[in-house]
C-alpha positions as CSV (number, residue, x, y, z in Angstrom):
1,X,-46.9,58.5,-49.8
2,X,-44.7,60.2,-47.5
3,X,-46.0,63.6,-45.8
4,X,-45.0,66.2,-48.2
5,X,-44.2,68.9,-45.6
6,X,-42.1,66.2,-42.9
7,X,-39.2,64.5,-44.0
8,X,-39.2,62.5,-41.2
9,X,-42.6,60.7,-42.5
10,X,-40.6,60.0,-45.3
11,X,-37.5,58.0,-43.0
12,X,-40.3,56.9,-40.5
13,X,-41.9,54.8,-43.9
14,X,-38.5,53.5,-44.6
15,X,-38.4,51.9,-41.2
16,X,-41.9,50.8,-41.6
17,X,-41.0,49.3,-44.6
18,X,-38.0,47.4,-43.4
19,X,-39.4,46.3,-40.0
20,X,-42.5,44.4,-42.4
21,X,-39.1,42.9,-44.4
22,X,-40.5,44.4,-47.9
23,X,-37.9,45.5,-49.4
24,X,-40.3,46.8,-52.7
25,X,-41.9,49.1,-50.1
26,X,-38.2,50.8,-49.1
27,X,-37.3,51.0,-53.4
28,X,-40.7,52.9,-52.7
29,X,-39.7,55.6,-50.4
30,X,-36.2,56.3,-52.2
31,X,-35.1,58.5,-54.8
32,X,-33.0,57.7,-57.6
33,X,-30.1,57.7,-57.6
34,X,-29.8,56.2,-53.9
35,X,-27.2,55.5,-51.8
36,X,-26.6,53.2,-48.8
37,X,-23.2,53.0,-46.6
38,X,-23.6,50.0,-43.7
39,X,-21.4,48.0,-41.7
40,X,-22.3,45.0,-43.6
41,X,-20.1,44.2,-46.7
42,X,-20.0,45.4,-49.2
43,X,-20.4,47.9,-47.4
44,X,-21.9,50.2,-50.1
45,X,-25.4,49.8,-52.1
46,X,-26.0,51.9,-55.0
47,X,-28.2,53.4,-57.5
48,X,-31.9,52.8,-58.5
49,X,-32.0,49.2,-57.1
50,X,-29.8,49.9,-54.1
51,X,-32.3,49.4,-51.1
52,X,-33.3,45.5,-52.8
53,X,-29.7,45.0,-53.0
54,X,-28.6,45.7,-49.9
55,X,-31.9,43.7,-48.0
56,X,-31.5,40.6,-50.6
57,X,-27.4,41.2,-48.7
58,X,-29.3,41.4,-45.1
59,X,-30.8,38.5,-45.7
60,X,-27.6,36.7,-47.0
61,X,-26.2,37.5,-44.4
62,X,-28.4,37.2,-41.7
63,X,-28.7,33.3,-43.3
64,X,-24.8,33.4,-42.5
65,X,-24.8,34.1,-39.1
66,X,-28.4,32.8,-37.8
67,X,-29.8,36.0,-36.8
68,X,-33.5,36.6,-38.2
69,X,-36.0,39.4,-37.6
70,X,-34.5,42.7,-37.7
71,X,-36.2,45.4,-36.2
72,X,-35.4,48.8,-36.0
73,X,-37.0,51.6,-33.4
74,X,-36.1,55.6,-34.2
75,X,-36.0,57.8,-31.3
76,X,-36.4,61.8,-31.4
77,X,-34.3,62.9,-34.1
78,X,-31.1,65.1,-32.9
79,X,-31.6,66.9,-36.3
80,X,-34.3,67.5,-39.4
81,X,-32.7,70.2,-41.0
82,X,-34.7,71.3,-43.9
83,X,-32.8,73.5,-47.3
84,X,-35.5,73.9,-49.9
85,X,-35.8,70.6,-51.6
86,X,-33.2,68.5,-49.6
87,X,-32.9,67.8,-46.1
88,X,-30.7,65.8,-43.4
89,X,-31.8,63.9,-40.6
90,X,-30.2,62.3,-37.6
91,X,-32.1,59.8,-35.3
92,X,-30.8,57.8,-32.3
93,X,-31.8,53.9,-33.3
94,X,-32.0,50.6,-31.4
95,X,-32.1,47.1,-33.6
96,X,-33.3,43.7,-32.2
97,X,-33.4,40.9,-33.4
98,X,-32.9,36.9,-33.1
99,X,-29.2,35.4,-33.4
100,X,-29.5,31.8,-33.3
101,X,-32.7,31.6,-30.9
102,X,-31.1,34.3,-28.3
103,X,-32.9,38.2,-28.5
104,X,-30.3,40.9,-29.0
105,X,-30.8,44.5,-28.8
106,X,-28.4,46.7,-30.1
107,X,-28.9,50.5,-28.6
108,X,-26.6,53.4,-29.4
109,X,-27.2,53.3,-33.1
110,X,-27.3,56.4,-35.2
111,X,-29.4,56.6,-38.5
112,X,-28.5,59.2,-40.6
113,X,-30.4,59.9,-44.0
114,X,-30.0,62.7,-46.6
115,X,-33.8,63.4,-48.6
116,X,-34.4,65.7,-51.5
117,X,-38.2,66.4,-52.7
118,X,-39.2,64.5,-55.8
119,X,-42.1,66.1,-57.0
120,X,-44.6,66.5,-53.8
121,X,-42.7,63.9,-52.0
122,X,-39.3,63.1,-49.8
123,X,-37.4,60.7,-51.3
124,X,-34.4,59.2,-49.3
125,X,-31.3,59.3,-51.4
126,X,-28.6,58.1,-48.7
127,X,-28.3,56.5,-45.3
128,X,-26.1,55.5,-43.2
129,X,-26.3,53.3,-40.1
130,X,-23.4,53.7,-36.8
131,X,-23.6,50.6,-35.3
132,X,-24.1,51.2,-31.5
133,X,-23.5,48.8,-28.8
């Protein structure tokens, strides 16, 4: 389970998680209720089954348009601001993966995740992704 002092273990599992495409693992790491805001419609995932939702909608998706193995790198975070039980974090992102046989790397994303403790533990309960370049 997530580092009970770091939040950033907590959003660092997440990613771990989504880069091993198991979706279970994400539900894992998140609190409920949970919320998700993307660039992908519908734009907005919610409540206790909102991380399978939305990847079941990656994948849907990613069937759509050809692209395939989504991977997603976190820089330094800008900010891990810490209130008592909840805390905000900020991290520069870059995404590959494969659209219709051709690598593509997206850089410039932002990854922005609100936590709050659930007993010992961070929980995610929102994220947002700002699609970069």
């Amino acid at each position: 389970m997530p580092d009970s002092v770091d939040p950033m273990a907590a959003v660092r599992q997440y990613v771990d998680a989504f880069n091993e495409g198991d979706p279970a693992a994400m539900a894992a790491v998140c609190a409920d209720p949970m919320q998700i805001l993307d660039g992908m419609s519908p734009h907005v995932w919610q409540g206790p089954t909102a991380a399978e939702d939305w990847w079941a909608d990656v994948l849907a998706e990613g069937e759509h348009l050809g692209a395939s193995g989504y991977r997603i790198a976190l820089g330094e975070p800008r900010h891990v601001d810490v209130n008592g039980e909840n805390a905000y974090v900020v991290a520069p992102a870059t995404m590959t993966f494969d659209l219709r046989g051709n690598q593509i790397t997206q850089t410039g994303s932002v990854y922005t995740v609100a936590l709050r403790k659930v007993d010992a533990d961070w929980r995610l309960t929102a994220w947002a992704w700002a699609k970069g370049a």
